[in-house]
N, C-alpha and C positions, 0 to 999 in steps of 0.2 A: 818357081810357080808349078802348080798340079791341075791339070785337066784332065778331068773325067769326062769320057766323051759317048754321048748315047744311051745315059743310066736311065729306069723307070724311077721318078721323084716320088718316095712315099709320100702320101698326103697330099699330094699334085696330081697323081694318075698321068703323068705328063713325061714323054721322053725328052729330056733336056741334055744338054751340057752344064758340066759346074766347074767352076774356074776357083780356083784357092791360091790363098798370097800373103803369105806371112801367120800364116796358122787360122786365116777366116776364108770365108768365103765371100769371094767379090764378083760373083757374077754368075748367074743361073740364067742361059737363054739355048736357043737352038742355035747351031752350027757356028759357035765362038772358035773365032779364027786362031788357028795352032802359029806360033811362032817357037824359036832354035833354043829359047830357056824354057820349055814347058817339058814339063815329064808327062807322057799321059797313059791312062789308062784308058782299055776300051771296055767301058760296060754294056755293051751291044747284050744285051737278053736280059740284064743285070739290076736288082733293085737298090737302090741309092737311099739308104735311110741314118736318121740320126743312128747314133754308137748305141748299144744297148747297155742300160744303169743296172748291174745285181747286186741290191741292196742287202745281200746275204752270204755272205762266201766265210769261209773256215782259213784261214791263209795257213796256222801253225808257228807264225814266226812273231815273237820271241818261245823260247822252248822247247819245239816239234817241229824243228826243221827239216827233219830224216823224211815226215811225212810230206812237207811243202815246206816250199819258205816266199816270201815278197816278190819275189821276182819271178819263179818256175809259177806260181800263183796270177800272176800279171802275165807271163806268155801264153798260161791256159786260158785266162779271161781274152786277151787280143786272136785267140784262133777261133775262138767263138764270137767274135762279133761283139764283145765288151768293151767298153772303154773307158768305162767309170765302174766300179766295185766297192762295195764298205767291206770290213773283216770283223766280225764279232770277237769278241773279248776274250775270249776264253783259253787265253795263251798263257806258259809258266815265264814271267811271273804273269800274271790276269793285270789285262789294259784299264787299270782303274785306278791309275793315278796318271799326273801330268806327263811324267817319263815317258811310261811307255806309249803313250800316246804320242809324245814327239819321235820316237823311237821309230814307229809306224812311218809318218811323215818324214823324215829325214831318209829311210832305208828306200819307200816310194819315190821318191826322184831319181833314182835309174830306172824305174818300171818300164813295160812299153804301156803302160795305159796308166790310169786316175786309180788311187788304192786312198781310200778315206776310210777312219779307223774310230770304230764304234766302241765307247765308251764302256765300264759295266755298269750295271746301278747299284750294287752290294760288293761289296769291299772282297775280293777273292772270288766271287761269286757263289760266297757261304749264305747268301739270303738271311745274313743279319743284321751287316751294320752298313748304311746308306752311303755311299763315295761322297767326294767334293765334287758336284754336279758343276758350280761355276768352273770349278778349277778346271774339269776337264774340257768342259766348253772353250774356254779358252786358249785350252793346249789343241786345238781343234776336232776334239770327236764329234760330229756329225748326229749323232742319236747316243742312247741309251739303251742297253740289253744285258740280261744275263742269260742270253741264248746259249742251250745246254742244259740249264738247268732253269727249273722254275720255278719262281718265287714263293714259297707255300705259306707265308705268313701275310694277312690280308691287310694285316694294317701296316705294317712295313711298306705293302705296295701301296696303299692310300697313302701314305705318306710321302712314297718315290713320288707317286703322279702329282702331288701339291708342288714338290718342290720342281719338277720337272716344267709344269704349267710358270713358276715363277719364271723360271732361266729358259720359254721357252723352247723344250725339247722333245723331243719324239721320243716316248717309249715302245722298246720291242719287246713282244709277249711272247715268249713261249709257254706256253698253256697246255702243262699234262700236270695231274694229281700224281705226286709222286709213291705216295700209299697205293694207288691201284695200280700203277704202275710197275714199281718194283723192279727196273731195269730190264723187264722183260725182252724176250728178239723179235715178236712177231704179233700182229692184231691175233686181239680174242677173236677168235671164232672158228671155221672150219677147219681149217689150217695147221691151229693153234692143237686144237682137238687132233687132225689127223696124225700130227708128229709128236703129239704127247707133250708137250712145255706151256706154262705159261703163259696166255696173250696181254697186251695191252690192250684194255675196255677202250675203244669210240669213247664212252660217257666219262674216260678220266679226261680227254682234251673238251671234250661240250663243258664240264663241270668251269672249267679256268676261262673257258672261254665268256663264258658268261659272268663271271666274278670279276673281271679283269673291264669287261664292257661298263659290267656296274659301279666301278669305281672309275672308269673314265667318263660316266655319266654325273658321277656325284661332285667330282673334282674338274672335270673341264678339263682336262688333261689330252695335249691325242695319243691317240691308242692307236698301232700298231702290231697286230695279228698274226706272228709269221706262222711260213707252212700248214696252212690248213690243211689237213685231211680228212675229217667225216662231214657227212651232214649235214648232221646236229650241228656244228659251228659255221657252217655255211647258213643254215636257216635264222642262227643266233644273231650273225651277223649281220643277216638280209633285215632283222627286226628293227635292230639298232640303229640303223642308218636311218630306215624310215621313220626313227623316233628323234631322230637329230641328233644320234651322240656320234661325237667326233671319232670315228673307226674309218681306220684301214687295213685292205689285208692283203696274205699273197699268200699263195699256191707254188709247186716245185711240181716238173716236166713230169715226177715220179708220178705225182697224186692224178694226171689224167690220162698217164700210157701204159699203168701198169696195175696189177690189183696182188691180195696178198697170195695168189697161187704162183707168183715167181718166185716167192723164196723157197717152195718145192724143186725146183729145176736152178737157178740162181745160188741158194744157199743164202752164206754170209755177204756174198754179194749183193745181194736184196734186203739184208739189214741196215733197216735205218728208224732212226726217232724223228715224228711220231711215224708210225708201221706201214707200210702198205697195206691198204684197205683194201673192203668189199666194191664190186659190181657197183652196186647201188649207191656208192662213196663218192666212186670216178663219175659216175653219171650226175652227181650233185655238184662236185665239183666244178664241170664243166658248163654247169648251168650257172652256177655263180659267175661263171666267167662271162659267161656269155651276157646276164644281167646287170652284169658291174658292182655286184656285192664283190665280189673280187677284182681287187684293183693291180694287181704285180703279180708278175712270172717272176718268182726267184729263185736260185741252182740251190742254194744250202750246199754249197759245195763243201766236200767234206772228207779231206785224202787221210786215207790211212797205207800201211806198208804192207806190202804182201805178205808178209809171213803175219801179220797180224790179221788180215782178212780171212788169211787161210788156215785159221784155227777152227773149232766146232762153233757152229750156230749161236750156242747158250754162252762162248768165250769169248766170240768175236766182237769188235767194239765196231758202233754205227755210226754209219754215215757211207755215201756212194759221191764219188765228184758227178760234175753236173756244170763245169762252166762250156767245155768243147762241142756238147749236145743239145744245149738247150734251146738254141731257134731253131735248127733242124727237128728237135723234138716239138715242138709249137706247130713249127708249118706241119711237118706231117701227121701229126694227131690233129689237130686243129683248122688249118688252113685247108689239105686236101681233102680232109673229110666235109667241107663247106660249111664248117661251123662258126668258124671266125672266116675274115679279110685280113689283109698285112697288114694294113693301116692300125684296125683291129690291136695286133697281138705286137705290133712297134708300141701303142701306145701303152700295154701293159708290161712290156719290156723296158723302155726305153723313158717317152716322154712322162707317166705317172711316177713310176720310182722315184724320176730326178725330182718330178716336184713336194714327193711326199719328205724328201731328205732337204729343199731347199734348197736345191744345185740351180734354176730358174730354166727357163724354157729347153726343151732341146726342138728346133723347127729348123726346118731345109728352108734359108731364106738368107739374102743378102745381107751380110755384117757378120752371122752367126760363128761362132768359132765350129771350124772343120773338125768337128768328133763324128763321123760317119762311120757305117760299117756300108760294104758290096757284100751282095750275094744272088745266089742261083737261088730263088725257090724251088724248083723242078728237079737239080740235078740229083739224081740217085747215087749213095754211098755207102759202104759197110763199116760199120763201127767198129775197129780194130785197136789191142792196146797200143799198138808199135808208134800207133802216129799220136798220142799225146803228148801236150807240152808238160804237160802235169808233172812231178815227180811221180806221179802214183797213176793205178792200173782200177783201183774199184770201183767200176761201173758193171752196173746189170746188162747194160745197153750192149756193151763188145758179144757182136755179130748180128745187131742188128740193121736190118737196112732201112735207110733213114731218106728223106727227101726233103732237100733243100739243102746247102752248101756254104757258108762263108766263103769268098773270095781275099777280104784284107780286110783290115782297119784303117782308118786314118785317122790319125790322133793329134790334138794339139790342146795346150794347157794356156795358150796365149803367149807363149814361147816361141822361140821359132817353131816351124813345123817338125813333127816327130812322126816320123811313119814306122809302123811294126812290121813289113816287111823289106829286105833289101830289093824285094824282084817285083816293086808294086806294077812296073808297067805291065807285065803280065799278069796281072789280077788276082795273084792267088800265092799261098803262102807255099815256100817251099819245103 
């Protein structure tokens, strides 16, 4: 047995004790009497909330293991407070058949945490010819994605969203025009002009964004939004919902603590798809969030290897991890700045993701299975590579100081109990 002793209860406001017994929780009260088989931990300052769900992470494993593979992927999610993660598709070979899909799930059972493995909707993720939507449902991917690449042919995607609607399943949108696009490094505009290359237009993700709504409107399909970045698709999507069509979406820690003058000082490190935006992006952003047009904080975690980061701007391939930082990036953009509450930014972390994938509640309450994350909100820390679990280093974030803290995980699959730390009595990962 595990006893957590004097945590703050998110969504309770309440200092309790939580008592855990065979991977649930059998008792939430004050002052639960310790006996000689209890392990415990003191969460005396410590906030006590469900695990947090990132319905977006890049794993690399089958193909690009040098970058990440399942497991260094699973230790980065559990030092950040994850405890369930999906992995999009886009591994050699591409998870778009039953294999690799079991592939996923069978290599997941040593993780320290939940790693569910998201489907593609187009066979390679060449946006031509449609997968076995049952088939994979079955081999168990969780959604649907060709995240990486976006679908450019409109009826292809009217037709993914029919069949996806039949087998009900969540489609994942990434939404850039790839004609305006053009693999560009960096948002059009000041930036893009100061350093002389290429940007990617705001108006190539507005345009998908909205094409992508309008076929989840015509097909009844749901739609799923990832990594919002401008506006324009914050407003697109504020419309849509108010018009009833089945939308959801999510945001990445990038799109509210950073704008595109990092990739000035940052480099290749600040390249990611879709770009770091303008002022005016992040402040939209943030008001989606704050209105519930935006429903999930996801990392789009996304490891590449050092010597591939550390090529020229125009060479380097995108993406920044994002699993180690991202509730410390929430509270401290978020939380300290009094824009959001915890309850707040657990529920866009933790409790919507799981319900938008279909994993069912995640609630601090008697019977629940103990997927929890501890942490400090308050404690201040400097973002350094040395303490990644990651295989990889590319983050913008290294040497920033950050506020708020993971302490552990605890994790259970309805399994025996599985903790990701060996030193949980002392609350914090070694």
């Amino acid at each position: 047995m595990l006893l957590i002793k004097n945590g703050y209860l998110c969504g309770d406001d309440s200092i309790r004790d939580v008592l855990i017994d065979d991977g649930k929780i059998t008792k939430i009260a004050e002052n639960i009497t310790q006996t000689d088989d209890m392990e415990i931990i003191n969460a005396d300052g410590l906030v006590i909330a469900p695990g947090l769900v990132d319905m977006h992470v890049h794993f690399r494993d089958p193909g690009f293991t040098y970058k990440e593979d399942i497991l260094t992927g699973a230790a980065a999610a559990a030092a950040g407070g994850v405890t369930t993660c999906a992995c999009m598709p886009n591994t050699v070979p591409t998870a778009d058949c039953p294999e690799i899909i079991e592939y996923i799930i069978d290599k997941a059972k040593e993780a320290q945490v939940s790693v569910l493995p998201i489907g593609a909707v187009t066979i390679g993720q060449k946006g031509e010819e449609l997968t076995d939507f049952a088939a994979l449902k079955a081999a168990g991917a969780v959604a649907l994605s060709d995240d990486g690449n976006s679908i450019q042919n409109a009826n292809l995607v009217r037709e993914a969203m029919r069949r996806a609607r039949e087998f009900d399943l969540l489609i994942i949108s990434h939404c850039e025009d790839a004609d305006m696009v053009q693999n560009h490094s960096v948002n059009e505009g000041a930036v893009s002009q100061w350093i002389n290359i290429p940007g990617r237009p705001a108006i190539a993700e507005d345009i998908m964004v909205a094409r992508d709504i309008m076929l989840a409107s015509e097909t009844g399909a749901r739609l799923h939004i990832a990594h919002v970045s401008t506006a324009g698709a914050v407003e697109i999507i504020r419309k849509a919902k108010a018009n009833g069509v089945n939308v959801t979406a999510e945001t990445c820690p990038q799109y509210f603590s950073l704008t595109e003058d990092a990739v000035l000082t940052k480099g290749p490190l600040a390249k990611i798809n879709p770009p770091l935006r303008t002022k005016a992006d992040v402040e939209a952003i943030i008001e989606g969030l704050t209105d519930g047009t935006i429903d999930v904080i996801a990392t789009d975690h996304a490891p590449h290897s050092e010597e591939e980061k550390s090529r020229p701007l125009t060479d380097a391939p995108s993406g920044i991890i994002g699993l180690e930082t991202s509730l410390a990036l929430a509270l401290t953009f978020l939380y300290h700045t009094n824009i959001l509450g915890i309850n707040d930014i657990i529920r866009l972390m933790s409790e919507t993701p799981a319900e938008i994938l279909g994993l069912g509640e995640r609630r601090l309450e008697e019977g629940a299975s103990a997927d929890l994350v501890i942490f400090d909100p308050n404690e201040e820390w400097m973002v350094t590579s040395e303490q990644f679990k990651s295989k990889a280093r590319n983050s913008p974030f290294i040497g920033m100081k950050l506020r708020g803290k993971v302490k552990t995980i605890v994790y259970s699959t309805g399994e025996p109990l599985r903790r990701s730390a060996p030193s949980l009595h002392r609350g914090e990962f070694p």
